[in-house]
C-alpha positions as CSV (number, residue, x, y, z in Angstrom):
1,X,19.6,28.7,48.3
2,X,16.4,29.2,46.1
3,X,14.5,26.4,44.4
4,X,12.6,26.5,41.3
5,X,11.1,24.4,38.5
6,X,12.0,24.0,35.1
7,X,9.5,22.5,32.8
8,X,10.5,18.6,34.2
9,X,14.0,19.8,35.6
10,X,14.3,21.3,39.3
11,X,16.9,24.4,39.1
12,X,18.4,25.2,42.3
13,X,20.1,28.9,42.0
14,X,23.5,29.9,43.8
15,X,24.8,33.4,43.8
16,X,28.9,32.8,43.1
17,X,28.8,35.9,40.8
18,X,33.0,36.7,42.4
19,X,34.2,33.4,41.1
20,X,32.4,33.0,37.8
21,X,32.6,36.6,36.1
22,X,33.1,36.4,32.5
23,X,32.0,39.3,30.1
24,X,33.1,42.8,29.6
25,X,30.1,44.7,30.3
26,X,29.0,47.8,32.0
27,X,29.7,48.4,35.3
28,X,28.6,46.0,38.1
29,X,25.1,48.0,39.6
30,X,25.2,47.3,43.8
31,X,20.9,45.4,43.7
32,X,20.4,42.2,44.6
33,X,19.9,39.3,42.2
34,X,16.3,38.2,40.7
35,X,17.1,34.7,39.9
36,X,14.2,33.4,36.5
37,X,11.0,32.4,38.4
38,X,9.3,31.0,35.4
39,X,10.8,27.9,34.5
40,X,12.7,29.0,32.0
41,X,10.9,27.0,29.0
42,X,12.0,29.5,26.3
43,X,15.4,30.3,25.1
44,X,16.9,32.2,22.1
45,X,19.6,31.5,19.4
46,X,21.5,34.5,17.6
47,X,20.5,36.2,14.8
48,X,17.1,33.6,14.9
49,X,14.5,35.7,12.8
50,X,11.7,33.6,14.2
51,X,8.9,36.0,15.8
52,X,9.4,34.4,19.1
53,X,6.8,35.8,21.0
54,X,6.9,33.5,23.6
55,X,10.2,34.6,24.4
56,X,9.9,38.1,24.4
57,X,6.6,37.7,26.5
58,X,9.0,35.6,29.1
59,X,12.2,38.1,28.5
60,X,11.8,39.7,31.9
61,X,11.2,36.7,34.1
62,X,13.8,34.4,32.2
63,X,15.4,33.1,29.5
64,X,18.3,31.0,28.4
65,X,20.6,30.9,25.7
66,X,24.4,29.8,24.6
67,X,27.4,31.9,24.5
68,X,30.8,31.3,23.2
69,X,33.7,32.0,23.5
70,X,34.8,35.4,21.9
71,X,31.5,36.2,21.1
72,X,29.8,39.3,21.4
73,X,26.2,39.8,21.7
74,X,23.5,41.9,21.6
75,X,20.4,41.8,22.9
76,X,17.2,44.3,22.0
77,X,13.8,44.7,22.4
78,X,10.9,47.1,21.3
79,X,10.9,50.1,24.5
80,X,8.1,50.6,26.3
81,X,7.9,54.5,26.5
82,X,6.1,54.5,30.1
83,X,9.0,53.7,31.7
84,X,11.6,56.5,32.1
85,X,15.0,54.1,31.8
86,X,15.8,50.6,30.4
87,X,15.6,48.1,32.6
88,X,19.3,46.0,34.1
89,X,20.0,43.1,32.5
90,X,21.2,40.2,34.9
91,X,23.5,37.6,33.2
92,X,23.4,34.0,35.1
93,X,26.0,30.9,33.9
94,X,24.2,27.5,34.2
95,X,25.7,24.0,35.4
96,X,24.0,20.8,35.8
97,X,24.7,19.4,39.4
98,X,27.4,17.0,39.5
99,X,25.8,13.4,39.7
100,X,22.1,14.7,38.2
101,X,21.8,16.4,35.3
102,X,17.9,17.5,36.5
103,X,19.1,19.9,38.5
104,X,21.0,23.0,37.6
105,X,22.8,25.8,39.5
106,X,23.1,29.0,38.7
107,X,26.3,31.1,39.1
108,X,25.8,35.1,39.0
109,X,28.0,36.2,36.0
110,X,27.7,40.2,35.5
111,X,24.8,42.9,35.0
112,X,24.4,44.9,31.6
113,X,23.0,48.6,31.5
114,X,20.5,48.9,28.7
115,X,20.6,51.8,26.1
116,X,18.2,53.6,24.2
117,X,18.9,53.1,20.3
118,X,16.1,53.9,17.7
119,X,13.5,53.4,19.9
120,X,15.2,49.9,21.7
121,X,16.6,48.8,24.4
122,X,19.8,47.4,23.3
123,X,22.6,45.9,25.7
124,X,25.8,44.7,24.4
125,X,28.1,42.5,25.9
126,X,31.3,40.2,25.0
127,X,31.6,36.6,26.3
128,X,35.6,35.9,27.1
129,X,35.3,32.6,28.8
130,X,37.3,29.7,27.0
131,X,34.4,27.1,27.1
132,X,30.9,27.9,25.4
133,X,28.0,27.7,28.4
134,X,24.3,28.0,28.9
135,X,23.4,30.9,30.4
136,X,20.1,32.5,31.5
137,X,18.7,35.9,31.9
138,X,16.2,37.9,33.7
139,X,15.6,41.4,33.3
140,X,15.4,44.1,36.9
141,X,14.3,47.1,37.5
142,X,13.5,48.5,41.5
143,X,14.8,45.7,42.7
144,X,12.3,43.4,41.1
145,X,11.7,42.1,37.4
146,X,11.1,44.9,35.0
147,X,6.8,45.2,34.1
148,X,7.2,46.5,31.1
149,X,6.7,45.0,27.4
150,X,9.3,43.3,25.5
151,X,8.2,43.1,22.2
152,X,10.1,41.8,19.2
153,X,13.3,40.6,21.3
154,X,16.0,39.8,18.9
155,X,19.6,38.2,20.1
156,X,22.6,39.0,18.0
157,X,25.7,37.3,17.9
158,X,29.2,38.0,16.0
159,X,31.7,35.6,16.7
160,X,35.9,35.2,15.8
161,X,36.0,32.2,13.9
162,X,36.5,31.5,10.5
163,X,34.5,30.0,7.9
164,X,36.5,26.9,6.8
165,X,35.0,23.8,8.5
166,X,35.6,19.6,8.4
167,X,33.0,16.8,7.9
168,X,33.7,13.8,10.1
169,X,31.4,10.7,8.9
170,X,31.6,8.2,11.3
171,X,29.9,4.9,10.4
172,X,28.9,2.2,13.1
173,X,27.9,-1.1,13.2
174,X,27.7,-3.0,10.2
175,X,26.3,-0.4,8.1
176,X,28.8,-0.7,5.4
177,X,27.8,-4.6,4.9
178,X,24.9,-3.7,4.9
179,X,23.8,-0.8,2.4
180,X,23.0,-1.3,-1.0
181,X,23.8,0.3,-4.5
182,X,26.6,2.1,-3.2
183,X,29.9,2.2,-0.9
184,X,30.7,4.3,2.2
185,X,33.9,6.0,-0.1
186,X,31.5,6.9,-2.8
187,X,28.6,8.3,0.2
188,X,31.5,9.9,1.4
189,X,32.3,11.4,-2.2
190,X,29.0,12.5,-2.8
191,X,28.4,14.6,0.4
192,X,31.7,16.2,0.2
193,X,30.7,17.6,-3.2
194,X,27.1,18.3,-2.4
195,X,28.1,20.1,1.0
196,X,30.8,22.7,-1.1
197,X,28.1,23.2,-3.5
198,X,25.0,23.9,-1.1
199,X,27.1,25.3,1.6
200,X,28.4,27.8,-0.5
201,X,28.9,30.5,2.1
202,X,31.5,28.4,3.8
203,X,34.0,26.7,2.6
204,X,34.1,22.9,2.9
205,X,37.6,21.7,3.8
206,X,37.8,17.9,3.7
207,X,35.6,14.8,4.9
208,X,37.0,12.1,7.0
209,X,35.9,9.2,7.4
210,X,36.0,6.8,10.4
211,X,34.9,4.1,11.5
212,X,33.3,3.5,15.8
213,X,35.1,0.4,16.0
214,X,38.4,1.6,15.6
215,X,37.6,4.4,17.8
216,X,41.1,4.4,20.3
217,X,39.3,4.1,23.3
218,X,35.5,3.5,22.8
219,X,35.8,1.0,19.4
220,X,35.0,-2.1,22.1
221,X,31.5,-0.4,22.3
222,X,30.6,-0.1,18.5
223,X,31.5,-4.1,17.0
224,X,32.1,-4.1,13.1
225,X,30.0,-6.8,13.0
226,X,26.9,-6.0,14.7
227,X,23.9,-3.4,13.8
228,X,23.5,0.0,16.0
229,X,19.8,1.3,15.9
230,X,19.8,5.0,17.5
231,X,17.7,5.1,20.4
232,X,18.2,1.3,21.1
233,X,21.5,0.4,20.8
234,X,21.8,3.2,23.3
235,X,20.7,5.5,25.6
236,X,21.8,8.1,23.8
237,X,19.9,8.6,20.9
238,X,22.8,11.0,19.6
239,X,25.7,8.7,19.7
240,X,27.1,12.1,21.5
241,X,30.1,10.1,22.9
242,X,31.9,9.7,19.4
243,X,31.3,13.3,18.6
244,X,35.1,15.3,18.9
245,X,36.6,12.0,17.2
246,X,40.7,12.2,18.3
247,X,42.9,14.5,16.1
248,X,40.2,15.7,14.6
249,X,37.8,17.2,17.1
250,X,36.9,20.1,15.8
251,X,35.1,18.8,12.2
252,X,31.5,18.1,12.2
253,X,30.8,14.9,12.9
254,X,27.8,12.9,10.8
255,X,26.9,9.7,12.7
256,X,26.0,6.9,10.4
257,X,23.7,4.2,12.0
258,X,21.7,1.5,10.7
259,X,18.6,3.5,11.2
260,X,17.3,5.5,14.0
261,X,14.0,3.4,16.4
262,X,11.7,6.3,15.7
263,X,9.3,6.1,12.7
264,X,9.9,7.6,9.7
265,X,12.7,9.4,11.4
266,X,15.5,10.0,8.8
267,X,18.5,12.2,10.8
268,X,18.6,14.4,14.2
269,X,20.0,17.2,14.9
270,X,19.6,19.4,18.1
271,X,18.7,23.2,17.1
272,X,21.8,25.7,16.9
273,X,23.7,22.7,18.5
274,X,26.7,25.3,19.2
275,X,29.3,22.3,19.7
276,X,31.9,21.1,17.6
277,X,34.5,19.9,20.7
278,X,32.5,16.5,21.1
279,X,30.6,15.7,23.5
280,X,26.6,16.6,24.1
281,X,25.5,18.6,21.1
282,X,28.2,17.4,18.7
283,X,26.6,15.3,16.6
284,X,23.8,14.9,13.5
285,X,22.9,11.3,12.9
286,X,21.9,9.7,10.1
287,X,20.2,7.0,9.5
288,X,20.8,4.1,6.5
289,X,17.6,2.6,6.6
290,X,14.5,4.0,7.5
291,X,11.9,2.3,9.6
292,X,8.4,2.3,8.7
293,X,5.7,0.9,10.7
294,X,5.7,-2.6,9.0
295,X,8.9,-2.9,7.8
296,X,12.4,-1.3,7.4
297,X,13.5,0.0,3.9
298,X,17.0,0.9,2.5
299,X,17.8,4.3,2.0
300,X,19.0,5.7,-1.7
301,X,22.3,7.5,-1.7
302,X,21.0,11.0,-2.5
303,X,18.3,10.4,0.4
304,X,21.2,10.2,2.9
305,X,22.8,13.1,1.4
306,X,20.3,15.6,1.1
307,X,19.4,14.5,5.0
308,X,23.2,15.3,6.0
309,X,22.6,18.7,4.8
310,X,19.3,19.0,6.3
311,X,20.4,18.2,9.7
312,X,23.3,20.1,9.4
313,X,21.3,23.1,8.7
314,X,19.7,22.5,12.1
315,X,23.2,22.1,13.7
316,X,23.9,25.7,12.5
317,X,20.2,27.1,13.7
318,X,18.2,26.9,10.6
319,X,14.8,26.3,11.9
320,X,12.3,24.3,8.8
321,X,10.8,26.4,6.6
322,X,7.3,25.8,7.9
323,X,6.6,24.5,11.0
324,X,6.3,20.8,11.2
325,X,5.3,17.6,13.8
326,X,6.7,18.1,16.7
327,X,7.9,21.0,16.1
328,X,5.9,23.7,18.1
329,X,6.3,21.4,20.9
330,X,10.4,21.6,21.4
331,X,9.6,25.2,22.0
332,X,5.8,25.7,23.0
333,X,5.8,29.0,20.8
334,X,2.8,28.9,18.3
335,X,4.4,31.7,16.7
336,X,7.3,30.0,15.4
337,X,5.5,28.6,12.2
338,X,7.8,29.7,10.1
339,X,11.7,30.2,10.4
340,X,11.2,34.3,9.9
341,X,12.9,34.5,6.3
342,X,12.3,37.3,4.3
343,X,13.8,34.8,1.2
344,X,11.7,31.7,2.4
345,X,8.4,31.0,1.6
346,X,5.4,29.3,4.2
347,X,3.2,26.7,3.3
348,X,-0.5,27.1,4.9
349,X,-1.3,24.2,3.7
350,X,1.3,22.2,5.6
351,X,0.6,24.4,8.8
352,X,-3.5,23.5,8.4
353,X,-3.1,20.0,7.8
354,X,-3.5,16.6,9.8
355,X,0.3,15.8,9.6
356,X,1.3,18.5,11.3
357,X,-1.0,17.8,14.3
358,X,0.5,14.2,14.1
359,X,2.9,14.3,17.3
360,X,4.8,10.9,17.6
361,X,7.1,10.6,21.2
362,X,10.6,10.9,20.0
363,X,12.1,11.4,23.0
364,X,15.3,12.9,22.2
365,X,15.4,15.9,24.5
366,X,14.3,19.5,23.8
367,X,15.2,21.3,21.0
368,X,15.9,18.1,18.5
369,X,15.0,18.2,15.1
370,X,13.9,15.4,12.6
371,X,13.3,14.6,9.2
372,X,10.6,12.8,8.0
373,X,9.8,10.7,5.5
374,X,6.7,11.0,4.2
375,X,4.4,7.4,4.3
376,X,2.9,6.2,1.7
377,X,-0.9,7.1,3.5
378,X,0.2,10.2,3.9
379,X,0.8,11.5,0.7
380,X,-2.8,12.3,-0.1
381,X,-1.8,15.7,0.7
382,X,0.7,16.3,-2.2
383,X,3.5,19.0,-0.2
384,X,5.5,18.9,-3.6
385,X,3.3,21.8,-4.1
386,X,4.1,23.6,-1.2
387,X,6.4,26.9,-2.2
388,X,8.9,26.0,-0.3
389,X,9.0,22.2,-0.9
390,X,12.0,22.8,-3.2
391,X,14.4,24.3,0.0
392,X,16.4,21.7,1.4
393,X,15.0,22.8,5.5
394,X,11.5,22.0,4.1
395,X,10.8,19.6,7.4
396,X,9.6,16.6,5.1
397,X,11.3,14.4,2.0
398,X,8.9,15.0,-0.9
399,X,10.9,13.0,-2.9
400,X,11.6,16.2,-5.2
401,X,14.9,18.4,-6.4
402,X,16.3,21.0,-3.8
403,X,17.3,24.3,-5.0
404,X,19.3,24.5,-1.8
405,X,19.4,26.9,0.9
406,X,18.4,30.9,0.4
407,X,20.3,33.5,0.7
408,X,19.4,34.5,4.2
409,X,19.6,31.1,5.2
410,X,23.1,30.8,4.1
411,X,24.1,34.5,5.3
412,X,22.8,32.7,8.7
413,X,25.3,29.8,8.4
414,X,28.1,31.7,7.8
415,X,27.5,33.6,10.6
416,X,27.0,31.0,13.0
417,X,30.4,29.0,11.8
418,X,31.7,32.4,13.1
419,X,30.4,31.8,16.5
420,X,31.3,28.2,16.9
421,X,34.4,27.8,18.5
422,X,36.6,25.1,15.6
């Protein structure tokens, strides 16, 4: 058994590669494993266009990333022409130790041979487990990790599913008591139509709506009559447990709260979430209210809305559109200051400014996204004139008209729908 550290996690690594092999790859290569030795910080999503240059620095020494089921993927990266062959590509599937999540194990799933295509390396593989996992990645050559550069590392991902998807809005607490100028039916109405017309590369079946306390076996948690502040109430920050509501796990699920404990903090979403089964990962929560740092104000309709399709947009791996608080931090990558769009403009003045040096503890866990709302002393640096204040993944609210999502963005969507297992 080998032990090594991840960021705050300790990973300890087991070779089971007989009893967990689950892609059809290239044929199995008799070397021994070279289990990540470098923390694994950095991860990758599919088809990301992000430069990610941390990850490609850290490709050889370890990575991680999701897989699904049914998915095939491709992995490439610039070749380094003083090396004679690619390198092997060693697959490894991840599991939190039973009892403490801060320790993982990793399971040996399957080697990948490496071709040369255009001047990269390019391995291919299909993931035919029945469960999405975590997996990580290292990449071998001699027996030992591969020296070479890999520059420009892209993951690509084509999945089986289709492109018809559920909203599930589930409302806790006493919100609905407690918002004003509007009901939870006509919310409810109002993101239905504003996610078929935004979300036009899918197609929007139907909303649900449902309520925590009338949850069938978790409803005792959530009273009708009392308020649920994310990141108090519970724990878990995410509500996760109410995500894969009964009989109709596999839609979306929106959590409505009261308003989320962190400042200015509008909705979560974790980054290319990849769930839709409930669960860790299956939820984007809203908040009602917002909380300011004096005082608590109540949320306009269309502010609620437009957030819903904002975090969602994270759900699916839309990163924002220029790099904002916090951000940088979820992923240490200095490079990702913009989301890599051809079709999406980047706003230096954003990326130069004080507010996006301003880092506030959320505390959610890596890889969760916010949205802000802007305060009152902040607004002496007027981001309505940012070009891409008008996109709805611009990280702030500037209080202005969204065109929506690009094209690229929503060629993105569609294809990640097509990976989610729903």
């Amino acid at each position: 058994m080998k032990k090594i550290c991840k960021s705050v996690l300790t990973v300890f690594l087991m070779a089971m590669s007989a009893m967990f092999s689950a892609c059809v790859v290239d044929s199995e290569e008799k070397i021994p494993n070279v289990y990540p030795n470098n923390g694994l910080r950095f991860r990758l999503f599919p088809n990301d266009a992000a430069v990610n240059d941390s990850a490609s620095a850290n490709l050889s020494h370890g990575l991680i990333f999701m897989v699904h089921p049914n998915a095939t993927y491709e992995l490439s990266f610039d070749a380094d022409t003083s090396f004679a062959e690619a390198p092997l590509l060693q697959l490894y599937r991840t599991k939190p130790v039973e009892g403490d999540e801060n320790y993982l194990n990793l399971y040996k799933v399957k080697n990948v041979s490496g071709k040369l295509e255009e001047g990269r390396y390019v391995y291919k593989f299909l993931c035919e487990k029945s469960v999405s996992e975590t997996w990580a990645l290292t990449l071998v050559q001699h027996e030992t990790y591969y020296e070479g550069t890999t520059n420009n590392v892209r993951l690509k991902g084509d999945g089986a599913y289709s492109d018809r998807m559920s909203l599930n809005l589930i409302v806790v607490g006493n919100v609905a008591a407690k918002i004003k100028g509007f009901t939870i039916d006509e919310l409810a109405e109002d993101l239905l139509a504003s996610f078929r017309e935004i979300y036009s590369s899918i197609k929007i079946d139907t909303l649900y709506v449902n309520y925590a306390n009338e949850h069938p076996t978790l409803g005792s948690k959530y009273p009708a009559n009392e308020p649920w502040y994310a990141g108090w109430s519970s724990k878990d920050k995410m509500v996760s447990e109410l995500g894969g509501w009964p009989g109709i796990e596999n839609a979306l699920d929106m959590v409505l709260v009261d308003y989320i404990i962190d400042e200015d903090v509008l909705g979560y979403s974790n980054l290319f979430s990849g769930n839709m089964g409930g669960g860790a990962g299956s939820t984007v929560v809203l908040g009602a209210f917002v909380k300011g740092a004096t005082s608590v104000r109540s949320l306009e309709k269309n502010e609620i809305v437009t957030t819903a399709i904002h975090e969602t947009g994270h759900f699916f791996g839309l990163r924002h559109t220029t790099t904002a608080s916090g951000d940088v931090f979820e992923g240490g990558d200095l490079s990702n200051k913009e989301d890599g769009f051809e079709d999406t403009p980047f706003c230096e003045q954003l990326w130069l400014s004080p507010l996006f040096k301003k880092r506030s503890d959320l505390n959610v866990g890596d890889w969760t996204m916010s949205r802000i709302k802007i305060s009152a002393a902040e607004r002496l640096y007027d981001f309505r004139k940012c070009p891409d204040a008008s996109n709805v993944m611009f990280p702030y609210d500037t209080e202005s008209e969204y065109d929506g999502f690009s094209e690229q963005q929503l060629d993105f969507i569609r294809a990640t729908l097509a990976i989610y297992p729903h």
